[in-house]
C-alpha positions as CSV (number, residue, x, y, z in Angstrom):
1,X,133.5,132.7,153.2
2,X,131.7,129.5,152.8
3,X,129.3,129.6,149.7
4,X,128.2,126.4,150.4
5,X,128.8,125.6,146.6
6,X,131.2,122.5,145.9
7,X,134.8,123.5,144.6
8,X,135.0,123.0,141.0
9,X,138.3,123.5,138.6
10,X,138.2,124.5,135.3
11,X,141.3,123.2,132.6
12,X,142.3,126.2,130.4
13,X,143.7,125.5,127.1
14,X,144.5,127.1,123.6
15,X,143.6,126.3,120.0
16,X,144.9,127.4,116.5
17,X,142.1,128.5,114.0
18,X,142.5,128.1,110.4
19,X,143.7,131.9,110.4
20,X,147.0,131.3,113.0
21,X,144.3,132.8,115.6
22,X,144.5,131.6,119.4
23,X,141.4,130.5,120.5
24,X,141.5,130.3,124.8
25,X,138.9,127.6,126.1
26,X,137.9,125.9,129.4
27,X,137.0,122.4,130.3
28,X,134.9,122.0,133.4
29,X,132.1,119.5,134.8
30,X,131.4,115.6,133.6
31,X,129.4,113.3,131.9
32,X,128.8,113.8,128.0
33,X,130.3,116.4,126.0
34,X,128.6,120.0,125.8
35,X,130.6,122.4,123.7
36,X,129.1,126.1,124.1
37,X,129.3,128.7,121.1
38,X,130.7,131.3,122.8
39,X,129.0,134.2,123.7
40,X,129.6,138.1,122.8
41,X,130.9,138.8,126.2
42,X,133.0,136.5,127.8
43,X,136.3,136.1,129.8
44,X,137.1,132.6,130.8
45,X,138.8,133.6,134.4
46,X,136.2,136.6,135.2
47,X,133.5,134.5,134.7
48,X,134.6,131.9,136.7
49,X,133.5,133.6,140.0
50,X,130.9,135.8,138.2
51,X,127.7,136.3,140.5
52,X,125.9,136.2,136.6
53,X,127.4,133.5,135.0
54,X,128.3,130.6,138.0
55,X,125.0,129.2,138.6
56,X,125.3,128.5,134.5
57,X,128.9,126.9,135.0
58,X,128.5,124.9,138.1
59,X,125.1,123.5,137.3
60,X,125.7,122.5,134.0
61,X,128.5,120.9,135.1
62,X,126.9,118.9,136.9
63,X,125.2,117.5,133.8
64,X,128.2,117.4,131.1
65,X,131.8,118.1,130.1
66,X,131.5,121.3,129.5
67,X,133.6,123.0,126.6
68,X,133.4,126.9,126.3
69,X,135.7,129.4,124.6
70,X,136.4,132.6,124.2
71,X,135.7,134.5,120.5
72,X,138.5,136.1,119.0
73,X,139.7,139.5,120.2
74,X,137.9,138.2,123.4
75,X,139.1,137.3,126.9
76,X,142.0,135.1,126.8
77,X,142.0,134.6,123.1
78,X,144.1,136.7,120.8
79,X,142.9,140.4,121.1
80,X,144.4,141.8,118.1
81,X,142.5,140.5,115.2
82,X,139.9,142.4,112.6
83,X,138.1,139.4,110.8
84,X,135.1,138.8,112.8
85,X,133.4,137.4,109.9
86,X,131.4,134.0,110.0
87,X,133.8,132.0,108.3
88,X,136.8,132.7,110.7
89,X,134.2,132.2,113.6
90,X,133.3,129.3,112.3
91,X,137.1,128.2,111.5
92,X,137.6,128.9,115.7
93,X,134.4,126.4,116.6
94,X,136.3,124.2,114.2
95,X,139.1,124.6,116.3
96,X,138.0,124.3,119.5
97,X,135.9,121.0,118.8
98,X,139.3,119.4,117.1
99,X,141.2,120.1,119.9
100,X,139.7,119.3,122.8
101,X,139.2,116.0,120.7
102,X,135.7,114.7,121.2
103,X,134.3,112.8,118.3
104,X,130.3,113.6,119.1
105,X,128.9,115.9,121.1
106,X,126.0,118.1,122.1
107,X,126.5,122.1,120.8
108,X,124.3,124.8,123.0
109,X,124.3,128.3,121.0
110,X,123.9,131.6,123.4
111,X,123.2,134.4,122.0
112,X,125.2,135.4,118.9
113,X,126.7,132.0,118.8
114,X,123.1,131.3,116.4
115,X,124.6,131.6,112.9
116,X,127.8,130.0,114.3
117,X,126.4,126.8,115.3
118,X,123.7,126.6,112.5
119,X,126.6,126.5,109.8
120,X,128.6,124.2,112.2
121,X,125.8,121.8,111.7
122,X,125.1,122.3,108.3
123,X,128.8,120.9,108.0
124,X,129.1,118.5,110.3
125,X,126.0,117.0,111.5
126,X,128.4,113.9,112.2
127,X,129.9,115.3,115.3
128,X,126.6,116.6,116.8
129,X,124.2,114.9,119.0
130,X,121.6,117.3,119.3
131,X,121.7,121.2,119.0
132,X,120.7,124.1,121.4
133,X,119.8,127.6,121.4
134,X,119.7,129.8,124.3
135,X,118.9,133.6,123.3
136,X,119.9,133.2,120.2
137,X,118.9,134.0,117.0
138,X,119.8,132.8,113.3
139,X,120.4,136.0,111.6
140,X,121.2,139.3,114.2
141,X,119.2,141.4,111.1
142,X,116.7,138.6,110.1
143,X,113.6,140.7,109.6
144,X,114.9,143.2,111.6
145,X,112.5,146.4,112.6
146,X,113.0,150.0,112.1
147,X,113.3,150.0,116.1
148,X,115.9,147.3,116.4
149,X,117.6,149.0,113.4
150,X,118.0,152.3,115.4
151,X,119.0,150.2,118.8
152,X,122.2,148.6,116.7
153,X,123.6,152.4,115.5
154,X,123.1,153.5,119.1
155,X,124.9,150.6,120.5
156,X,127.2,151.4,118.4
157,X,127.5,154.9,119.5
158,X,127.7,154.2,123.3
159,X,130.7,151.6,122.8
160,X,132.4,154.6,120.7
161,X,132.5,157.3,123.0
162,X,131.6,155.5,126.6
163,X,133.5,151.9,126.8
164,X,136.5,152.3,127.9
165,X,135.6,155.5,130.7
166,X,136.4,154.5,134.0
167,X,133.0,155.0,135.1
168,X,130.0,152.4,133.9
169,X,127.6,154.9,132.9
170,X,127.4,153.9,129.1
171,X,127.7,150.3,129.7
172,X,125.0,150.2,132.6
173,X,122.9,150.4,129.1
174,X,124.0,146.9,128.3
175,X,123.8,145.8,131.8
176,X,120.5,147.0,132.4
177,X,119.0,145.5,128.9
178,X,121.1,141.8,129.5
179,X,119.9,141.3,133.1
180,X,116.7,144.3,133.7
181,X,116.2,142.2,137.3
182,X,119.6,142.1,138.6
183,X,120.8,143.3,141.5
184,X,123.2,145.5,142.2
185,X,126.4,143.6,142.7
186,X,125.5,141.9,139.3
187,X,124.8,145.1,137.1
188,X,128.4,146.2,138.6
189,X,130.0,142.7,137.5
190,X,128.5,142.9,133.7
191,X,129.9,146.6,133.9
192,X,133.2,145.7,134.5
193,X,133.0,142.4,131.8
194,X,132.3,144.5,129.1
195,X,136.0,146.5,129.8
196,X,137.6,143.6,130.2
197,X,136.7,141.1,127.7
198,X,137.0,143.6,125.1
199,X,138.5,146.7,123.8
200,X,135.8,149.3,122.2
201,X,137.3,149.1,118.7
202,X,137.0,145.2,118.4
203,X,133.6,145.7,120.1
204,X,132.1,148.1,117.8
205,X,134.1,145.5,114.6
206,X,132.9,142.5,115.8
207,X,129.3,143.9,116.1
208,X,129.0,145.4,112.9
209,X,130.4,142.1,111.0
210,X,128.1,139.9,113.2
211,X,125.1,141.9,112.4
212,X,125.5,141.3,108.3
213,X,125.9,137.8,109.3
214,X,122.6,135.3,108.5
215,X,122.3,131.5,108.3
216,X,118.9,130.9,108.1
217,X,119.1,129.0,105.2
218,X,120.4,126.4,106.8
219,X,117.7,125.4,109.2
220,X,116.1,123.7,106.5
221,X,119.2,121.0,106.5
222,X,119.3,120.6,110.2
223,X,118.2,117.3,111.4
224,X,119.4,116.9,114.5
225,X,117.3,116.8,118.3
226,X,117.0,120.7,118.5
227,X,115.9,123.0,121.5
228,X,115.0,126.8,121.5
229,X,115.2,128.1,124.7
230,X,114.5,132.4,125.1
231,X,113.3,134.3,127.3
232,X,110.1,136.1,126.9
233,X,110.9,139.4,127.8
234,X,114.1,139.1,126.3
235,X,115.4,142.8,125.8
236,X,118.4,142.3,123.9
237,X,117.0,139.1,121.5
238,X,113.6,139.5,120.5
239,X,111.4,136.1,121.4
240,X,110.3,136.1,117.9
241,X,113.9,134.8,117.0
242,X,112.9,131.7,119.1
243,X,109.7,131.4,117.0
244,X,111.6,131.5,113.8
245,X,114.1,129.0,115.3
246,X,111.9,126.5,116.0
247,X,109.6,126.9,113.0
248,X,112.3,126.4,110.6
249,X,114.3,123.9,112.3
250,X,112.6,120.6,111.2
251,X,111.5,118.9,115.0
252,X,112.7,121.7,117.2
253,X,110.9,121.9,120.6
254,X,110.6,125.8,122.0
255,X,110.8,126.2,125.4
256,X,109.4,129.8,126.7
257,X,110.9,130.8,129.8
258,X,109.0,133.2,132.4
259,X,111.8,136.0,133.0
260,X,112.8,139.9,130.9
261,X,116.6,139.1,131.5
262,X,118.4,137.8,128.5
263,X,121.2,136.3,131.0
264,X,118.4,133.8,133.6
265,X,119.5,134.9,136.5
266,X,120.3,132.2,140.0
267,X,117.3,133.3,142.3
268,X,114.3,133.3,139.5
269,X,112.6,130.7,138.9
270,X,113.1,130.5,135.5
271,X,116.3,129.2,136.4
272,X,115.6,126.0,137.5
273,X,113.5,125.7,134.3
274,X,116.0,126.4,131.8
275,X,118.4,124.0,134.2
276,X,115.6,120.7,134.0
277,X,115.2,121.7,130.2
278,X,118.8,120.9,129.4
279,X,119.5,118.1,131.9
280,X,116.2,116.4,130.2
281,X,117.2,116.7,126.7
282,X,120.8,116.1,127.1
283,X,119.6,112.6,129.3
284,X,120.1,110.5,126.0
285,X,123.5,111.6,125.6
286,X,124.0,110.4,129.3
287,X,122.4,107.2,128.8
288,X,124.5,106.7,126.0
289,X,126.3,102.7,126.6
290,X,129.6,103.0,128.2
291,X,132.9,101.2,126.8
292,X,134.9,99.5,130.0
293,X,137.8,101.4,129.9
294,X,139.8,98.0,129.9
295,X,138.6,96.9,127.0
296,X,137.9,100.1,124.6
297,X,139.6,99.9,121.1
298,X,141.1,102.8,120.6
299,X,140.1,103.2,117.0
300,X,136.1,103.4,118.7
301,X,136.8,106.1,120.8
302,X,139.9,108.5,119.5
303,X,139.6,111.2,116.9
304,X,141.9,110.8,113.8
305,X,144.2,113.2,115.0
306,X,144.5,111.6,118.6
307,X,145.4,107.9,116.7
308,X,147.7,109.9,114.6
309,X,149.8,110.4,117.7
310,X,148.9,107.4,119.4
311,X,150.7,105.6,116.5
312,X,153.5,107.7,116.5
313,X,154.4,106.9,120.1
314,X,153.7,103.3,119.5
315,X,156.8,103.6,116.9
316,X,159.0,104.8,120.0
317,X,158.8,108.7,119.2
318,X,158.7,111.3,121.8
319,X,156.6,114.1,121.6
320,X,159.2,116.6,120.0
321,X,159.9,113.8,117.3
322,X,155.5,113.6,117.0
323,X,154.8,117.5,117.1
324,X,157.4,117.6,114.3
325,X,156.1,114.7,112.0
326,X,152.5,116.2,112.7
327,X,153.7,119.6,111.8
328,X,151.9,120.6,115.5
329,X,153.4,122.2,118.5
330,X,154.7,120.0,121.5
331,X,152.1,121.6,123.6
332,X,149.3,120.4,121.0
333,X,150.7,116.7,121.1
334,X,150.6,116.8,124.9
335,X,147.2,117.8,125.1
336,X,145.9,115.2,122.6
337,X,148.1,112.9,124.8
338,X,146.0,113.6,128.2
339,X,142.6,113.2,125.8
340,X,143.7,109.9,124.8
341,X,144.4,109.0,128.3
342,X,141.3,110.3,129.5
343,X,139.1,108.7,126.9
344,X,140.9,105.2,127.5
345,X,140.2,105.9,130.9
346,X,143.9,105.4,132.2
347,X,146.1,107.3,134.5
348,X,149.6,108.5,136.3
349,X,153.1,107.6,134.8
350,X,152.0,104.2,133.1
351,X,149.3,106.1,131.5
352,X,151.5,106.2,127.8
353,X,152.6,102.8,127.9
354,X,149.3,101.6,128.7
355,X,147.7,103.6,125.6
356,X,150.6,102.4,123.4
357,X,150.1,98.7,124.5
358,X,145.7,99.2,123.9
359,X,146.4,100.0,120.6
360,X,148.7,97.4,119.3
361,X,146.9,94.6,120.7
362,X,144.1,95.6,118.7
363,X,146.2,95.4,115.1
């Protein structure tokens, strides 16, 4: 069937955290770098055709490269895990951002990602542009009501005893609250996510770690272009979390959007909203001066890890002889390989030789 929608590819790869964890993420899209914290929910192959999340992946890829992962026990990351705390979720944005080897770039926060990114900053306002949150929040208990109390040990109860059924009546509840104006095809499609991104153990784990879990003290030492966007009628975060984003976030603009669905959904207007608010605000990352690719010095543009490598092929080793000097797996080396390429803008078979030569003629 023809959507009408141009055929975009996504690049699948896989990071180490600091804990031996996998971490599965996807590259999609062009211009400047966009890494997104992931999300509770997420499969990087199910959403790729998802009638909730494409509009999100195709139009912001439009606008940037965009970088998204998988949490742990999630998707196509390791499943088997119990630390969902924020220092190993931290350790896996560290991880991600490493590997797919961009030295700056732009960090959008959805949902739970809040505390994530906010410590991310904290430590390394360096490799940030500017900062985004999307539904987000910086501590899930943060002033928390009696009400919202309540709502997190019922969750809780519905995972228990209704995830994994065969039938969607339990997690319809989720459905329902995430996207209230959905249609029907939709509500079925967030259904089936919740089953397969993640088992109802790790779900009911990773819930209960990331709702002890509270950075606001470190909005006071962001400084960095910041934008709140949330939904009004938000049912599964609160709009005051926007509020108390923006007011404690030195210089952060909130942008109210006109829709009850925590996921904006294609055909509401507040879509194209939220899409002109983050193609606006990432525009000076955009206009940012570009090297000609025939001239960049490698030591502008490459990470310390990628010139690590580049040197060691310059010395005439192969990438077994690198991955085991670099204590990194072959497939690591490759990867940081095809970033190198790609940020020196060469390609095909002389790509290596070229990268090789671009460095030593600058030493």
């Amino acid at each position: 069937m023809d959507t009408g929608r141009a055929e975009t590819v996504q690049n699948i790869r896989f990071a180490r955290s600091a804990d031996g964890t996998g971490i599965a993420y996807a590259v999609h899209g062009s211009g400047p770098p966009l890494l997104i914290d992931a999300c509770w929910l997420s499969h990087l192959q199910f959403d790729w055709q998802s009638p909730v999340w494409r509009h999100y992946l195709e139009g912001l890829g439009r606008i940037a490269t965009v970088i998204r992962y998988d949490e742990r026990g999630h998707g196509l990351s390791d499943r088997d895990v119990t630390d969902h705390g924020l220092q190993a979720r931290v350790a896996d944005l560290e991880a991600v951002a490493d590997d797919a080897g961009f030295q700056r770039f732009a960090l959008l926060a959805m949902a739970q990602g809040g505390p994530v990114a906010l410590e991310y900053a904290a430590r390394h306002p360096d490799r940030l542009t500017r900062l985004v949150f999307y539904g987000s929040y910086a501590g899930a208990h943060s002033a928390a009501t009696p009400e919202e109390l309540d709502m997190y040990a019922a969750f809780e109860a519905l995972i228990r005893v209704g995830w994994a059924r065969p039938t969607s009546e339990f997690r319809r509840v989720f459905s329902s609250m995430m996207i209230p104006g959905g249609s029907e095809e939709q509500m079925r499609w967030l259904d089936d996510l919740q089953r397969v991104s993640v088992d109802a153990q790790t779900a009911i784990d990773a819930r209960a770690q990331r709702q002890v879990t509270d950075s606001s003290d470190r909005m006071a030492v962001i400084d960095l272009p910041t934008l709140v966007i949330h939904s009004r009628g938000d049912q599964m975060s609160d709009f005051r979390h926007a509020r108390e984003l923006a007011a404690g976030i030195r210089g952060a603009r909130l942008v109210a959007l006109d829709s009850s669905n925590h996921i904006v959904l294609e055909d509401e207007p507040a879509w194209p909203h939220f899409l002109g608010e983050m193609t606006e605000f990432l525009a000076p990352d955009r206009a940012l001066p570009q090297a000609d690719p025939a001239a960049t010095d490698p030591s502008a543009v490459l990470s310390p890890r990628e010139l690590d490598i580049l040197r060691l092929a310059a010395a005439g080793h192969d990438n077994e002889r690198i991955a085991a000097d670099l204590v990194l797996s072959v497939r690591t080396v490759e990867r940081h390989l095809q970033n190198v390429y790609a940020k020196l803008g060469l390609q095909g078979r002389a790509a290596r030789t070229a990268a090789v030569a671009r460095l030593l003629s600058q030493t």
